[in-house]
C-alpha positions in Angstrom: -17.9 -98.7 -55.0 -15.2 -100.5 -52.9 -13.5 -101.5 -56.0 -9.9 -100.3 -57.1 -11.2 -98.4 -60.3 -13.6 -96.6 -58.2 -11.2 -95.9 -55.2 -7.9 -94.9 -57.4 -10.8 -92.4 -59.5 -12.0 -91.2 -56.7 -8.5 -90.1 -55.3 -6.8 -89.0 -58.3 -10.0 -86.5 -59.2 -9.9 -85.0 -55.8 -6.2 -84.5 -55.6 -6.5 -83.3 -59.3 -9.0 -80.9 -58.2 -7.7 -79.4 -55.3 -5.0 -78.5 -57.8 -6.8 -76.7 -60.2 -8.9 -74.7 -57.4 -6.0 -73.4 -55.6 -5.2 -71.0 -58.5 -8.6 -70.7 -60.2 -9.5 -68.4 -57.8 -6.8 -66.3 -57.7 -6.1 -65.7 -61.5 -8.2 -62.7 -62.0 -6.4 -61.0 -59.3 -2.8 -62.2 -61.1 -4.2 -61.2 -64.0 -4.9 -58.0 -62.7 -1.7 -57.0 -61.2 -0.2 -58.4 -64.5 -2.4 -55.1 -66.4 -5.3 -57.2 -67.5 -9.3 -55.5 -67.2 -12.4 -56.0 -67.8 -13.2 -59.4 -70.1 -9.4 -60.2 -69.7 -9.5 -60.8 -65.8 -12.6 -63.1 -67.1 -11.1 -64.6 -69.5 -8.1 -66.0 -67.1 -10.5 -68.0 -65.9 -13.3 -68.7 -68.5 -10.5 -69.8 -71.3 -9.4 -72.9 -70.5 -13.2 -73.8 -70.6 -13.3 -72.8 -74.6 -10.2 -75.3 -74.9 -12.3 -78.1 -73.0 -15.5 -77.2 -75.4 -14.0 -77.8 -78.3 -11.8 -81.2 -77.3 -14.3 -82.8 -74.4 -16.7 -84.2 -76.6 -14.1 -85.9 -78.8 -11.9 -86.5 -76.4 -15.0 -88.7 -74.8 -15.3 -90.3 -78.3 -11.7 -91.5 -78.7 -11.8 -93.1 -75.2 -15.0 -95.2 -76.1 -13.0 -96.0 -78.9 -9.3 -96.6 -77.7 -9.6 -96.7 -74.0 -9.7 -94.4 -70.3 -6.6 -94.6 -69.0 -4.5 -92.7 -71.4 -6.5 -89.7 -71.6 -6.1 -89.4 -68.2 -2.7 -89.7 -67.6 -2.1 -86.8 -70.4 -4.9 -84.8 -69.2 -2.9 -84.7 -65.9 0.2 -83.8 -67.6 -0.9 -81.3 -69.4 -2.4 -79.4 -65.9 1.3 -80.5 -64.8 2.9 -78.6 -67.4 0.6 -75.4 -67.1 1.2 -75.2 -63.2 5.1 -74.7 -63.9 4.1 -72.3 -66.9 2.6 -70.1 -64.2 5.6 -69.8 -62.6 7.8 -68.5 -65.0 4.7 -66.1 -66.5 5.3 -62.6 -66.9 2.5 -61.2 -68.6 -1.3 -61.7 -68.4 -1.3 -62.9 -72.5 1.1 -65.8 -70.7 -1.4 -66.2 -67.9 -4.2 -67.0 -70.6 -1.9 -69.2 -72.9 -1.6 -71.7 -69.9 -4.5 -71.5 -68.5 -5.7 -72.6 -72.2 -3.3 -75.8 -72.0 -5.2 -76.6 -68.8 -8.4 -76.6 -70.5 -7.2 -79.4 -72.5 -6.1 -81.4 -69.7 -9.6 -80.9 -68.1 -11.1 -82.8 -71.2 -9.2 -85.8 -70.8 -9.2 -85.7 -66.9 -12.7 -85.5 -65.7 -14.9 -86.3 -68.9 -12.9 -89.6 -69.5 -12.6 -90.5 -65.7 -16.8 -90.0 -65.3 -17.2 -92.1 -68.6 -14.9 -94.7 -66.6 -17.2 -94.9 -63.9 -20.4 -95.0 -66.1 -18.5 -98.0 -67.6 -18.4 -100.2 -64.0 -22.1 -98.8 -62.6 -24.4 -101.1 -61.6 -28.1 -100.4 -63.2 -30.3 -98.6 -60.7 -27.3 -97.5 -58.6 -26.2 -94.6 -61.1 -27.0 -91.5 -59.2 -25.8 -93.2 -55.8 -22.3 -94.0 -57.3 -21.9 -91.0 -59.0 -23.3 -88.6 -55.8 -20.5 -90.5 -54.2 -18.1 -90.2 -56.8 -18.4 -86.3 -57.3 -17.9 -85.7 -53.6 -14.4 -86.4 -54.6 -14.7 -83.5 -57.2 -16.2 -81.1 -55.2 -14.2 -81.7 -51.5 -11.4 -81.3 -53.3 -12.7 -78.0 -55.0 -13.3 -76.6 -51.4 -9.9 -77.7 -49.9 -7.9 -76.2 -52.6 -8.7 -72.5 -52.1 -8.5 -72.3 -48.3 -5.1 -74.2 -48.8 -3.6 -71.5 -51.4 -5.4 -68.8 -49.4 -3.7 -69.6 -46.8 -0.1 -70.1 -48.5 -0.5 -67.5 -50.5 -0.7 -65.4 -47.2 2.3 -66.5 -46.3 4.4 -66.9 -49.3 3.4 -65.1 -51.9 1.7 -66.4 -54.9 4.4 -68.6 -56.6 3.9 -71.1 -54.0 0.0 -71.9 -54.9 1.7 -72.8 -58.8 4.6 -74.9 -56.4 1.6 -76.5 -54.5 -0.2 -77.1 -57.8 2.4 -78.7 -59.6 3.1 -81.4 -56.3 -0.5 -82.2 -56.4 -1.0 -83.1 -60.4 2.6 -85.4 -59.7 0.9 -87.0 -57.1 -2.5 -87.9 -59.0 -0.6 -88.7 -62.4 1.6 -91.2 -60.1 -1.6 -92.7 -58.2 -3.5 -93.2 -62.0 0.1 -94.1 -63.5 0.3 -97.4 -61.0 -2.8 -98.1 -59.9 -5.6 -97.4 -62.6 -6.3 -100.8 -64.4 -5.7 -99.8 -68.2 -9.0 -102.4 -68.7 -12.2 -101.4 -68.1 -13.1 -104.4 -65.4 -16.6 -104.7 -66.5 -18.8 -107.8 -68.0 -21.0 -105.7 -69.4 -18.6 -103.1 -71.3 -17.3 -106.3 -73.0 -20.2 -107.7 -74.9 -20.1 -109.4 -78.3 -23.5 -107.5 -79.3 -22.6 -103.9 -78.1 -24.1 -101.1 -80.0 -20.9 -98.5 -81.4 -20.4 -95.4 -80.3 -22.3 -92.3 -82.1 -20.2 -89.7 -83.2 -21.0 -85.9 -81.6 -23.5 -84.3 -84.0 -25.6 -87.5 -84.6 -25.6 -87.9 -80.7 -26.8 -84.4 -80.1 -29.8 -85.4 -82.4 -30.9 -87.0 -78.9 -33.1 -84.7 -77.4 -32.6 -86.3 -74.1 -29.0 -85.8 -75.0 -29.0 -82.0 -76.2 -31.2 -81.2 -72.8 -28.4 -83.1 -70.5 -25.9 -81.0 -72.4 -27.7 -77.7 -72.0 -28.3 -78.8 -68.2 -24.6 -78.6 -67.5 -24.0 -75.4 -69.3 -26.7 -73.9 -67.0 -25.5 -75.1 -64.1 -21.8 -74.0 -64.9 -23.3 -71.0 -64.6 -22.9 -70.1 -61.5 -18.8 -71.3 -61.4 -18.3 -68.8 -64.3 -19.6 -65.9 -62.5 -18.6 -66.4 -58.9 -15.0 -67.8 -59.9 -14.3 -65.0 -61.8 -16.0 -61.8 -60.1 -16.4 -63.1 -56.4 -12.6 -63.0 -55.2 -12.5 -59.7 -56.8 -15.4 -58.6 -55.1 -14.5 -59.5 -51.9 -11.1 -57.9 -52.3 -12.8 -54.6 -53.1 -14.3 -55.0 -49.7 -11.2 -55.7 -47.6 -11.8 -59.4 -47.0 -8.5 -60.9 -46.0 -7.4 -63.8 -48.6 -7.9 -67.0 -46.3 -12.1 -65.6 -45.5 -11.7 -65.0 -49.6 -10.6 -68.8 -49.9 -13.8 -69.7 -47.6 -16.2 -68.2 -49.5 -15.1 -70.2 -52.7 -15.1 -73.4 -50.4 -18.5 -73.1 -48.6 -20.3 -73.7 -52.3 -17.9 -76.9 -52.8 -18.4 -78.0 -49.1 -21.7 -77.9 -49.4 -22.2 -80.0 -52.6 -19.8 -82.7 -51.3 -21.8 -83.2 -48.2 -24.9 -83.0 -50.3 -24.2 -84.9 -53.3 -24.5 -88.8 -51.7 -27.8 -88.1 -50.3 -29.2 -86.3 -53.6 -27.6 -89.2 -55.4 -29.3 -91.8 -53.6 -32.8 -89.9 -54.2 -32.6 -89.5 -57.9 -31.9 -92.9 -58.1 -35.8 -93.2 -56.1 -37.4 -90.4 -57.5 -38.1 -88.3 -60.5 -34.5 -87.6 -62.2 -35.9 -85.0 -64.4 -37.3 -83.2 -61.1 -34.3 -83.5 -58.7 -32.4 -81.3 -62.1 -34.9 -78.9 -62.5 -34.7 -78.3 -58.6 -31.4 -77.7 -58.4 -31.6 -75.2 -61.3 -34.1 -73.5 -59.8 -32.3 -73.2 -56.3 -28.8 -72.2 -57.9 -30.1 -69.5 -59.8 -31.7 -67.7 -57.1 -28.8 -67.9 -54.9 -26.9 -66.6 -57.8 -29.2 -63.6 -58.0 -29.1 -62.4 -54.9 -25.3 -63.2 -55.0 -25.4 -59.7 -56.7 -27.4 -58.0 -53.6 -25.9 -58.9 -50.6 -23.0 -57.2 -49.1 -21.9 -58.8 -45.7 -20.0 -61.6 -46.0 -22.0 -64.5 -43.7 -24.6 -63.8 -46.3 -22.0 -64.7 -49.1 -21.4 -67.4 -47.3 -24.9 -68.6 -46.8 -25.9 -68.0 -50.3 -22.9 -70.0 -51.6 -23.9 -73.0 -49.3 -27.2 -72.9 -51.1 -25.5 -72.7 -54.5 -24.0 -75.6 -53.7 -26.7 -77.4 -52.5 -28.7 -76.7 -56.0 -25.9 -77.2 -57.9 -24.9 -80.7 -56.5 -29.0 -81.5 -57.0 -29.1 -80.6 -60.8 -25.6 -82.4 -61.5 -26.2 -85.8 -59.6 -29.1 -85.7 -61.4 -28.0 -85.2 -64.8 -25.1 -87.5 -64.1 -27.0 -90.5 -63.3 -29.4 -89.7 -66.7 -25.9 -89.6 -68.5 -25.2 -92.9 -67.6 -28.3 -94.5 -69.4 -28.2 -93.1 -72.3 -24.8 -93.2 -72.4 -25.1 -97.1 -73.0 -27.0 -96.4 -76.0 -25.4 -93.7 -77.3 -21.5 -93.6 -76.2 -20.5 -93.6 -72.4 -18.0 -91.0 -73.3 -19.8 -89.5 -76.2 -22.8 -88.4 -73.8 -20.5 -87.0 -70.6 -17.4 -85.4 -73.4 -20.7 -83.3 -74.4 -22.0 -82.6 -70.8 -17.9 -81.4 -70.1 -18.5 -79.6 -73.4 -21.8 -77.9 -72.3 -20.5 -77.5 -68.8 -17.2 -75.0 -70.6 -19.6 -73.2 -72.6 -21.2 -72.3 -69.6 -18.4 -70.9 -67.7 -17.5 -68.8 -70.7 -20.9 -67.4 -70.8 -20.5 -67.1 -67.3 -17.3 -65.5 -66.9 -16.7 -63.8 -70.6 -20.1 -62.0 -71.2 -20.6 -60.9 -67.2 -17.5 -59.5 -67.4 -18.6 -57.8 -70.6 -21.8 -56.3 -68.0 -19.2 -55.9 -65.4 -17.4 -53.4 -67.2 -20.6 -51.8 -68.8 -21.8 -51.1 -65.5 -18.5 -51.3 -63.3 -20.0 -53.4 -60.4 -19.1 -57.2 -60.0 -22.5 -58.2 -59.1 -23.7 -57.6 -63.0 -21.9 -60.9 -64.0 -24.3 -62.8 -60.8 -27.5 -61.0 -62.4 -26.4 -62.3 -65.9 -25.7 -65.7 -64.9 -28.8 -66.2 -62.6 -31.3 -64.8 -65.0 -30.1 -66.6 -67.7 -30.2 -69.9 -66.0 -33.7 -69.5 -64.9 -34.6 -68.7 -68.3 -33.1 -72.2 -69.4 -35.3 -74.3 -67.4 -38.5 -74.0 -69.8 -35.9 -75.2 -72.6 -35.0 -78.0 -70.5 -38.4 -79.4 -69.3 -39.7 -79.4 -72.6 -37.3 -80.9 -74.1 -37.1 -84.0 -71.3 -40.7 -84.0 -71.4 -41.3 -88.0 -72.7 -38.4 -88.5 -69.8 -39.5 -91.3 -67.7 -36.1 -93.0 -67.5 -33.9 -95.7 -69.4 -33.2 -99.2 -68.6 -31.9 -102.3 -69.4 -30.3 -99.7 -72.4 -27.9 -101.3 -75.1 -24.4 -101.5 -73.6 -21.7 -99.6 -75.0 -18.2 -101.6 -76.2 -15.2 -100.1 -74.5 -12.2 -101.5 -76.5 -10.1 -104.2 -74.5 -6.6 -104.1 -73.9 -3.7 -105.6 -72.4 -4.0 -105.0 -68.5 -1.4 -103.1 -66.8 
């Protein structure tokens, strides 16, 4: 984990991140004072995850096939380009438009860095690298709202997009230098590597369809609080910094959690650790909706984040194996995929039962019932589960180094 793939990753994703959470949260409400309702306000957040449905799982494909690097820089430029779109917006339809064009730079960015790391893994060590890895992901998830809470205080909401904007420089700049454009692994290399499957013959894979549907359950519970939550607490006259620290204590929570969790899935049932962490995020997402006092928001959130981070460490580390039968980038572009669908189901259809029944908490009910009822799909269909190894290694194409 001390190597420079794995460090310059590690950094780039959680500048990259604390990016793209500054403004996630506050869309709805731009939305909203820009004359958007109902499924709209959802949809500023939700449609950049229809974007990165339809592009992740290819976009995991061409990087087995024609490298990481690339897809990363662009995905980063892309978010670049969308943070200065937001600051010349003027109408909620421009809002959406951009927020689109970010989806497509979240296909390239974290699908194809994840495959990167699956690439350099040691077998054995997957969930441990990767519980460390996504701590990156998720600190940076929980900086990024208390900072733009915070600035957006002070200065308004054109300097979150400003803040935005410096940060995606910084990590296209870091991956730019840094990255090496070859994957430095033996085993990536090797003369009798199986070829990547393409996206419908991969999703064949049972174990592969349940990994998939595992991340669109879990993503879950970002669709509903993400786009409800900061309108909720609005409603109720929470200031926006305490707004901003009620979307961190969920991404707080997972990073602290995720290198311990990652370290037990590696010892113990994989298939269970998921299934846990379903289980846990969908009741806290439930009574999400019931609560009304905000240190038990807070305390719910923390337990979201401690299922959550269970469930995707996890998955992750099942990825990785039979990603080296089946297409490192294939597997996780399908797990980004499943992961968007899930924050439009999320986000799109509870806002459909937040307007039905004008109260917020409808889109937590949705989202928590609907993962719980997932987790029968799931366990039957990893039910031969009992882990992968020494699986056929997957050529990543070499190139000239940087």
């Amino acid at each position: 984990m001390r190597s420079r793939p794995f460090v310059v990753l590690y950094a780039s994703v959680l500048v990259a991140t604390m990016g793209i959470s500054m403004v996630s949260p506050l869309l709805p409400v731009y939305a909203e004072e820009l004359g958007a309702t109902g499924i709209w306000m959802g949809l500023t957040f939700s449609i950049f995850a229809v974007s990165q449905a339809i592009v992740s799982p290819f976009a995991g494909g061409w990087s087995d096939r024609y490298g990481r690097k690339p897809f990363i820089l662009a995905g980063l430029a892309l978010y670049l380009v969308s943070a200065l779109g937001y600051l010349g917006a003027d109408s909620f339809i421009q809002v959406l438009a951009f927020r689109a064009l970010s989806g497509f730079g979240t296909s390239f960015i974290f699908s194809v860095a994840r495959a990167y790391i699956g690439d350099i893994v040691p077998e054995g060590r997957e969930g441990t690298w990767f519980g460390v890895f996504a701590t990156g992901d998720v600190i940076g998830f929980g900086i990024g709202p208390i900072f733009a809470g915070s600035i957006r205080q002070v200065y308004g909401f054109d300097s979150v997009f400003v803040g935005m904007a410096l940060l995606m420089g910084a990590a296209l700049v870091i991956v730019a230098v840094l990255l090496p454009r070859r994957v430095p692994s033996a085993r990536t290399a090797r003369a009798d590597a199986a070829p990547a499957q393409g996206v419908l013959h991969a999703l064949r894979d049972p174990l592969v369809f349940a990994l998939t549907l595992n991340m669109a359950l879990i993503a879950m519970t970002f669709g509903s609080t993400f786009s409800f939550l900061g309108v909720r607490l609005e409603l109720l006259g929470v200031a926006p910094f305490l707004v901003g620290v009620a979307f961190s204590m969920e991404s707080f929570a997972s990073g602290f959690a995720q290198p311990a969790l990652g370290y037990l899935a590696d010892r113990r049932s994989r298939r269970a650790v998921v299934t846990f962490g379903l289980m846990v995020a969908a009741a806290m997402l439930l009574l999400l909706g019931v609560v009304t006092t905000l240190p038990l928001v807070f305390a719910l959130l923390f337990g979201m984040g401690i299922g959550s981070s269970a469930s995707m460490v996890g998955a992750s580390a099942m990825q990785v194996t039979v990603g080296r039968r089946v297409g490192m980038g294939t597997v996780i572009g399908l797990g980004a995929a499943g992961n968007a669908v899930g924050v439009v189901f999320g986000s799109v259809i509870g806002g459909f039962f937040v307007s039905l029944f004008d109260e917020p908490a409808a889109a937590f009910y949705f989202g928590g019932a609907t993962m719980l009822a997932g987790v029968p799909l799931f366990l039957w269909l990893t039910r031969g589960y009992r882990g992968e190894t020494r699986a056929t290694a997957i050529a990543v194409p070499v190139t000239a180094p940087d």
